[in-house]
Biotite code that builds the C-alpha atoms (Angstrom):
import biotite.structure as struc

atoms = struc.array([
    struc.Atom([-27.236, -5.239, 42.777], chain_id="A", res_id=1, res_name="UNK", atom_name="CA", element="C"),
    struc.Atom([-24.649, -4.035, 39.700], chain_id="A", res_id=2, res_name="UNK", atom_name="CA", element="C"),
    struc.Atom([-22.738, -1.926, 40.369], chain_id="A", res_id=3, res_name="UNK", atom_name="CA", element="C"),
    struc.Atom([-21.646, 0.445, 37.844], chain_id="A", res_id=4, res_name="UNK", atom_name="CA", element="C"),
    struc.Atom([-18.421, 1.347, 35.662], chain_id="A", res_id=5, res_name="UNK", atom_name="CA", element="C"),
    struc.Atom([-16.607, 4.832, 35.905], chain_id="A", res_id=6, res_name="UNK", atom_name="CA", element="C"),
    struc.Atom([-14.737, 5.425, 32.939], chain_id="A", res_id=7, res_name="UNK", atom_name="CA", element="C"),
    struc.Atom([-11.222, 6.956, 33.396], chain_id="A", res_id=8, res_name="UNK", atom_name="CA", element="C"),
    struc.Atom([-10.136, 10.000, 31.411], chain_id="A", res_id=9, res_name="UNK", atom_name="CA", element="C"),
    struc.Atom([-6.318, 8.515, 31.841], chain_id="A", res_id=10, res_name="UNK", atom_name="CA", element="C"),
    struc.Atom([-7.499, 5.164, 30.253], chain_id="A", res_id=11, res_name="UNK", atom_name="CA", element="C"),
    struc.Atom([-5.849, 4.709, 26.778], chain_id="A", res_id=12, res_name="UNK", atom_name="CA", element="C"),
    struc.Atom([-7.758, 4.519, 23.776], chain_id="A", res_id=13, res_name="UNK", atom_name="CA", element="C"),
    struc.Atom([-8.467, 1.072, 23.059], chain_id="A", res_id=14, res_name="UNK", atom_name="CA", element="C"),
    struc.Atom([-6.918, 1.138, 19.483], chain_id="A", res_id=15, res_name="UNK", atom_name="CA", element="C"),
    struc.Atom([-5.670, 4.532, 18.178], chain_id="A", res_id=16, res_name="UNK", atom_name="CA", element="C"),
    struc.Atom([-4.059, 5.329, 15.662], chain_id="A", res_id=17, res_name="UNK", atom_name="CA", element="C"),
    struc.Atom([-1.085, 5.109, 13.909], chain_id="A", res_id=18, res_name="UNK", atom_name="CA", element="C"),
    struc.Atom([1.368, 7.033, 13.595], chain_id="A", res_id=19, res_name="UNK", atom_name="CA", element="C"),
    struc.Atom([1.540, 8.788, 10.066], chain_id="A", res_id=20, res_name="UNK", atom_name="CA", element="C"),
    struc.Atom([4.944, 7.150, 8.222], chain_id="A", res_id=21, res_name="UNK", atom_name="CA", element="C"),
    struc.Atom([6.615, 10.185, 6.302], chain_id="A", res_id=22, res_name="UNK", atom_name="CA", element="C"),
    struc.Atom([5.715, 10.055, 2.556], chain_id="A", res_id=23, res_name="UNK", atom_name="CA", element="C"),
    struc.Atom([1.952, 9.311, 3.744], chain_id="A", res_id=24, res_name="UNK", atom_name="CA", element="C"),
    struc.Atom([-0.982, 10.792, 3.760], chain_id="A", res_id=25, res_name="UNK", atom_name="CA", element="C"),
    struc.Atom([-4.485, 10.026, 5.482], chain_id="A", res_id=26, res_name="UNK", atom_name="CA", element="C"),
    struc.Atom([-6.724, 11.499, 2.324], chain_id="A", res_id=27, res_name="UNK", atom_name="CA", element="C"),
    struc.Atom([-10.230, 10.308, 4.547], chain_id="A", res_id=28, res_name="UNK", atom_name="CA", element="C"),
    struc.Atom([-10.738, 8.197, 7.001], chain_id="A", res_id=29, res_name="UNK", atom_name="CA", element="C"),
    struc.Atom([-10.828, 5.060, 5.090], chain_id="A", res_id=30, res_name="UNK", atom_name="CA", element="C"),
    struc.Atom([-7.946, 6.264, 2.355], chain_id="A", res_id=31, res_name="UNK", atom_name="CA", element="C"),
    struc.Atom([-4.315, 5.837, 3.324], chain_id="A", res_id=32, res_name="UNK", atom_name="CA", element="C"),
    struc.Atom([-1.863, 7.266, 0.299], chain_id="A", res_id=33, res_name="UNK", atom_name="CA", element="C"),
    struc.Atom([1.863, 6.176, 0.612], chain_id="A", res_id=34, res_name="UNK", atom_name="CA", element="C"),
    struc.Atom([4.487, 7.659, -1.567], chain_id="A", res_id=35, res_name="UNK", atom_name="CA", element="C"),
    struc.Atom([8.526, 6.353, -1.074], chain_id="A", res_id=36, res_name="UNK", atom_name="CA", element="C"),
    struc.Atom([10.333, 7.057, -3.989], chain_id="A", res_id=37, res_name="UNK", atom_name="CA", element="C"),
    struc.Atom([9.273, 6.007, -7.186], chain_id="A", res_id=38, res_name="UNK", atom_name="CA", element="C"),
    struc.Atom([6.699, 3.783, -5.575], chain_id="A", res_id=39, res_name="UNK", atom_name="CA", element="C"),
    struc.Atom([2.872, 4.345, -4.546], chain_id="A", res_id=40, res_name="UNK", atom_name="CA", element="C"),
    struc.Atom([0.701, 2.519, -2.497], chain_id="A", res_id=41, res_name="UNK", atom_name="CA", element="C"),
    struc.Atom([-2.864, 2.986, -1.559], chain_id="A", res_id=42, res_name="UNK", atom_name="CA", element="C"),
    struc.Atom([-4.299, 1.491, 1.169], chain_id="A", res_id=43, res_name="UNK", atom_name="CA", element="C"),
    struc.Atom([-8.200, 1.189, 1.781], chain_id="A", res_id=44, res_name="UNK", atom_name="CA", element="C"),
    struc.Atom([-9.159, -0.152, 5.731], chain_id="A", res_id=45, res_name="UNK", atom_name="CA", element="C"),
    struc.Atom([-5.380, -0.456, 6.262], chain_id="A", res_id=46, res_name="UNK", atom_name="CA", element="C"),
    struc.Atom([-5.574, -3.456, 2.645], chain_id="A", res_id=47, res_name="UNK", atom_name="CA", element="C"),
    struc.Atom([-3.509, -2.609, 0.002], chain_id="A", res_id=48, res_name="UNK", atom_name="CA", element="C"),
    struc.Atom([-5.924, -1.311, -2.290], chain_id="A", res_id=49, res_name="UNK", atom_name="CA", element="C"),
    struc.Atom([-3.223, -0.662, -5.370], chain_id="A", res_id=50, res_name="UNK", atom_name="CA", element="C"),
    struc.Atom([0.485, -0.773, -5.572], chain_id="A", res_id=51, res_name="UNK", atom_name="CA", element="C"),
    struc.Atom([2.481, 0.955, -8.901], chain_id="A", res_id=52, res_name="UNK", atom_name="CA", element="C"),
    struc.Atom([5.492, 2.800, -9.938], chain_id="A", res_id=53, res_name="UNK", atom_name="CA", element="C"),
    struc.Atom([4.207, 6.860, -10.010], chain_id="A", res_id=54, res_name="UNK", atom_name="CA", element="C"),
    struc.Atom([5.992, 6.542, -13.448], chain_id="A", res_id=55, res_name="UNK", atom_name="CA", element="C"),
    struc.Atom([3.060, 4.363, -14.441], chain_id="A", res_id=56, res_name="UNK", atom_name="CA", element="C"),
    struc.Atom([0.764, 6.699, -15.758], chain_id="A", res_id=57, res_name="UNK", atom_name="CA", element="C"),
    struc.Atom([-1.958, 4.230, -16.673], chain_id="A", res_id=58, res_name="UNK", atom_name="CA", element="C"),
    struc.Atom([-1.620, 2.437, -13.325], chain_id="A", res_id=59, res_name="UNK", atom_name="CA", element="C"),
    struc.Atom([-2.315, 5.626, -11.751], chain_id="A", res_id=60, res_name="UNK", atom_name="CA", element="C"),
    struc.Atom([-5.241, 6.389, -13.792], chain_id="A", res_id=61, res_name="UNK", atom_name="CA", element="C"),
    struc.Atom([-6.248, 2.872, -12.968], chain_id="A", res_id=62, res_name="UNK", atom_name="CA", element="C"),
    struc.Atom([-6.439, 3.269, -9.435], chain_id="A", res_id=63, res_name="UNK", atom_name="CA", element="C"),
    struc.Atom([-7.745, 6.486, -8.945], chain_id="A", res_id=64, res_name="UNK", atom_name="CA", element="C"),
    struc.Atom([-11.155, 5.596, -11.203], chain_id="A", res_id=65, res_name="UNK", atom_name="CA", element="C"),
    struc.Atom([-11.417, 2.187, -8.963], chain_id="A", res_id=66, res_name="UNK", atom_name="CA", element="C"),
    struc.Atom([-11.790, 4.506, -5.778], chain_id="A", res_id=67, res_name="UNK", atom_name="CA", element="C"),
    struc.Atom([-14.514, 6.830, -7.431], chain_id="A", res_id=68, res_name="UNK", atom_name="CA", element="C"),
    struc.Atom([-16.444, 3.214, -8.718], chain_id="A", res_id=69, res_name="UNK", atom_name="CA", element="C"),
    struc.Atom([-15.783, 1.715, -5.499], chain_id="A", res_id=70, res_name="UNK", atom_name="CA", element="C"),
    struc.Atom([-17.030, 4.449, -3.401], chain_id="A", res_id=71, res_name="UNK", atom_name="CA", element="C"),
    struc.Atom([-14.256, 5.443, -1.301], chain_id="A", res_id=72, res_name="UNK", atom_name="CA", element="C"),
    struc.Atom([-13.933, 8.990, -2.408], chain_id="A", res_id=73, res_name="UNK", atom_name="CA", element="C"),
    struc.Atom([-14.939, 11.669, -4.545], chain_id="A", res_id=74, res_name="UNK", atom_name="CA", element="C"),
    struc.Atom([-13.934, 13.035, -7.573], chain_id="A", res_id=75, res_name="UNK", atom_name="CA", element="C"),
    struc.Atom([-12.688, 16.064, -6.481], chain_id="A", res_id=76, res_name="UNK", atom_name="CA", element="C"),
    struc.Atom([-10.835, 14.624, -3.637], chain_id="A", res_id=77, res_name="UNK", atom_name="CA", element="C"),
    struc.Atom([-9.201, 12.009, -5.503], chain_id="A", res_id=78, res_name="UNK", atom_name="CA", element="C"),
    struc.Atom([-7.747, 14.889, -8.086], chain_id="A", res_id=79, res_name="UNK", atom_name="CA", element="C"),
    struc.Atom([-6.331, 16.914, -5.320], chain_id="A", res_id=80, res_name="UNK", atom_name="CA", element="C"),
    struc.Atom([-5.119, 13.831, -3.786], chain_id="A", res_id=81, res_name="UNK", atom_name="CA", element="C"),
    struc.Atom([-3.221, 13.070, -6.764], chain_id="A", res_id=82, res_name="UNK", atom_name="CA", element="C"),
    struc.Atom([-2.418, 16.614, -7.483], chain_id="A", res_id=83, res_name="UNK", atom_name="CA", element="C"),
    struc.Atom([-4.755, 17.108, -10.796], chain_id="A", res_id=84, res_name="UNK", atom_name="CA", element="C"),
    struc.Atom([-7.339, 19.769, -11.202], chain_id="A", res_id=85, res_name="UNK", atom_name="CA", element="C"),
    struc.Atom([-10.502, 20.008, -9.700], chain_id="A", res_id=86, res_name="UNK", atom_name="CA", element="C"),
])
């Protein structure tokens, strides 16, 4: 006979989540944007997705039309995001 499991409400979630690191922002649940400085990073899955100086205009525009094509957000979220009109 099997016997069976009980779960425990005081068990600790098997992997949870980070903590959010200031300058960083979870903009969905697969988009990770982190801002120190002068310096951007996106992470997609937790994988550096694109890297660039926020100086970098064309870097910027770079990586915010690779995650429309890509499919990891919309328009209109990436523009918020990135603090540019709807």
């Amino acid at each position: 006979m099997l016997a069976t499991m009980k779960s425990s409400s005081r068990q600790p979630e098997l992997l949870p989540a980070p903590p959010a690191l200031s300058g960083s922002t979870m903009a969905n649940p697969h988009v990770c944007v982190q801002t120190e400085g002068n310096h951007r990073a996106i992470l997609v899955h937790g994988i550096v997705f694109s890297r660039y100086s926020t100086q970098d205009r064309a870097a910027e525009a770079y990586a915010m039309a690779t995650l429309f094509e890509s499919g990891y957000a919309g328009q209109n979220h990436i523009a918020r995001w990135f603090g540019y009109s709807t």
